[in-house]
MARVODO-82352 format. One record per residue: x, y, z of N, C-alpha, C in turn. Coordinates in steps of 0.02 Angstrom, whole numbers, padded with zeros to 5 digits. Last residue first. Layout:
BEGIN
PT n.east n.north   n.up ca.east ca.north  ca.up c.east c.north   c.up
PT      X       Y      Z       X        Y      Z      X       Y      Z
...
This chain:
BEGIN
PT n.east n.north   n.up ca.east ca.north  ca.up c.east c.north   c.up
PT -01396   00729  00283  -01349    00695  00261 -01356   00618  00199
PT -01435   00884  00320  -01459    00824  00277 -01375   00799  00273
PT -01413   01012  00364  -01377    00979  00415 -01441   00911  00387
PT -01385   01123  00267  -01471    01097  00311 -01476   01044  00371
PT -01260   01127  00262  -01304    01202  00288 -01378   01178  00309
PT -01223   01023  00234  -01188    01064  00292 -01230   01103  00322
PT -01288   00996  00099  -01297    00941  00168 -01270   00982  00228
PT -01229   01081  00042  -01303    01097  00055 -01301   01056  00096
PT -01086   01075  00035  -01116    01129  00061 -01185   01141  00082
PT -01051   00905  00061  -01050    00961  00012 -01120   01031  00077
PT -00968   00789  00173  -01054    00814  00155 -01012   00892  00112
PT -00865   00676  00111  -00890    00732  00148 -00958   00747  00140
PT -00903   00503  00044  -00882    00575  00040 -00911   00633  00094
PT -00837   00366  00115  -00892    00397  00111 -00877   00499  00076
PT -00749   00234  00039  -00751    00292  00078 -00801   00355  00078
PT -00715   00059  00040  -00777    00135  00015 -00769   00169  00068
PT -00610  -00050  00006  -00627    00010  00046 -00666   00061  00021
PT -00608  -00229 -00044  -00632   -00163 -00063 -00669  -00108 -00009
PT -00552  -00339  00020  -00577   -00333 -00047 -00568  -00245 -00083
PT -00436  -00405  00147  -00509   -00343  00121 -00490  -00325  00061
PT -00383  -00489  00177  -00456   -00503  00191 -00486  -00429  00174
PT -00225  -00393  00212  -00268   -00476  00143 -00330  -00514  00153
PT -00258  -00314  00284  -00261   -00307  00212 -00261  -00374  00162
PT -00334  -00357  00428  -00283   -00365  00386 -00287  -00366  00310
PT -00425  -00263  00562  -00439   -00292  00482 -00375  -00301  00434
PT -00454  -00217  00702  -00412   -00235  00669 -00419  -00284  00607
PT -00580  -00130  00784  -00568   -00199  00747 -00495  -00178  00700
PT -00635  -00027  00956  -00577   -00035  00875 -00589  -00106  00847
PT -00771   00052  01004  -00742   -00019  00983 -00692  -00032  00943
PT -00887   00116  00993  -00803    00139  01008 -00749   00084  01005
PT -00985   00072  00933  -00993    00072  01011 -00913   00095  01038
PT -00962   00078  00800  -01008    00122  00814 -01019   00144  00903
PT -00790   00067  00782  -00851    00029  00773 -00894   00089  00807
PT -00642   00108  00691  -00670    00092  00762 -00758   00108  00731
PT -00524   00027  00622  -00583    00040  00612 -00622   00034  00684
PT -00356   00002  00550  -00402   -00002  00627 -00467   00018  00615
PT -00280  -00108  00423  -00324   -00061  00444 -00359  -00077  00540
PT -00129  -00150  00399  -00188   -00171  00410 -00237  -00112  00436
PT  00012  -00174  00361  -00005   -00221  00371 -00089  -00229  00384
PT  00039  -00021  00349   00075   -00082  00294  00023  -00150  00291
PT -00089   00061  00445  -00019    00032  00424  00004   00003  00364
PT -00219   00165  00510  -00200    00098  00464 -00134   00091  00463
PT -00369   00218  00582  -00281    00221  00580 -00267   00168  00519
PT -00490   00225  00604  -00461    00264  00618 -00393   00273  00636
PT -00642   00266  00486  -00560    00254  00479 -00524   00277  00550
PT -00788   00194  00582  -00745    00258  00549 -00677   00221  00553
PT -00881   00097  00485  -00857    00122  00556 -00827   00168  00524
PT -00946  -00095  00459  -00943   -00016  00421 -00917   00023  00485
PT -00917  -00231  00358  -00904   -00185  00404 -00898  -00113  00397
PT -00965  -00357  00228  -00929   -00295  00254 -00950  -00304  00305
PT -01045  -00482  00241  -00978   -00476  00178 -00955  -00418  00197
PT -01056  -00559  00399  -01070   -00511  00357 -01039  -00506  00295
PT -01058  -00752  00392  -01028   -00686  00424 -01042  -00638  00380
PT -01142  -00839  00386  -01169   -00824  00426 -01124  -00750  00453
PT -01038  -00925  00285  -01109   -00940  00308 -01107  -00905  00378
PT -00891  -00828  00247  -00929   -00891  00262 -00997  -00878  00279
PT -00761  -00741  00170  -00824   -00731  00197 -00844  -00799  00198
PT -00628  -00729  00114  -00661   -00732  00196 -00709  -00715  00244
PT -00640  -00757 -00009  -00619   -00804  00012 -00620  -00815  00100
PT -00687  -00635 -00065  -00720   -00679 -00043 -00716  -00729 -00023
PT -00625  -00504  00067  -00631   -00544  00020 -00674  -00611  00000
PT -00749  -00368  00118  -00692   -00419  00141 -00717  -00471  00082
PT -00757  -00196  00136  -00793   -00270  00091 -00730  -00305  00102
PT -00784  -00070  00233  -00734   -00106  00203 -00790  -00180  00169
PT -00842   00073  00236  -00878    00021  00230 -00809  -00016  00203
PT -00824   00240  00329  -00818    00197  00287 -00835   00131  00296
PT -00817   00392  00388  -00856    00332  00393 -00823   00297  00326
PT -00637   00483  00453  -00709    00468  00391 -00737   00415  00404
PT -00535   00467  00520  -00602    00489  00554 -00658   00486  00502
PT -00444   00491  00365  -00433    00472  00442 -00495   00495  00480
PT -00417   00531  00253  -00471    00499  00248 -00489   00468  00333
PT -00285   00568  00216  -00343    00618  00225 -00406   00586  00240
PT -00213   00437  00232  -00196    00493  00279 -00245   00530  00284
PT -00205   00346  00141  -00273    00348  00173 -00264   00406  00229
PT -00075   00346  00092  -00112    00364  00025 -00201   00363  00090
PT  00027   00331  00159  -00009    00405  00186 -00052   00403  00125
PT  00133   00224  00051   00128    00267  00120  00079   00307  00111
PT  00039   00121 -00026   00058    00170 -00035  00053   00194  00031
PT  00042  -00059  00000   00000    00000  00000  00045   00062  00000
């Protein structure tokens, strides 16, 4: 992974999708929380109850990152 390529994206909500080789009967295919660190080796993601999970980059598929709210979501406070 590219050093600091998730640096601006730190405290953002996001949805990770885990691979499909580590998904099974009965486990979610994502996780959703805020970014709130990562490394070489793996993302931290803390959970809605404050909760950190540790997610190793070779079980995750695909990181969606939520975009900011734009000016009208700010000002009507719509998200």
């Amino acid at each position: 992974m590219d050093e600091e390529i998730l640096e601006e994206f730190l405290d953002r909500p996001v949805r990770i999708h885990f691979a499909p080789d580590m998904i099974g009967p009965g486990l979610a295919p994502h996780v959703e929380g805020k970014l709130y660190d990562y490394s070489p080796t793996g993302i931290l993601l803390e959970e809605a109850d404050g909760s950190l999970d540790y997610i190793p980059l070779s079980s995750i598929r695909i990181v969606q990152i939520k975009p900011k709210p734009g000016l009208w979501e700010r000002l009507t406070g719509s998200a």
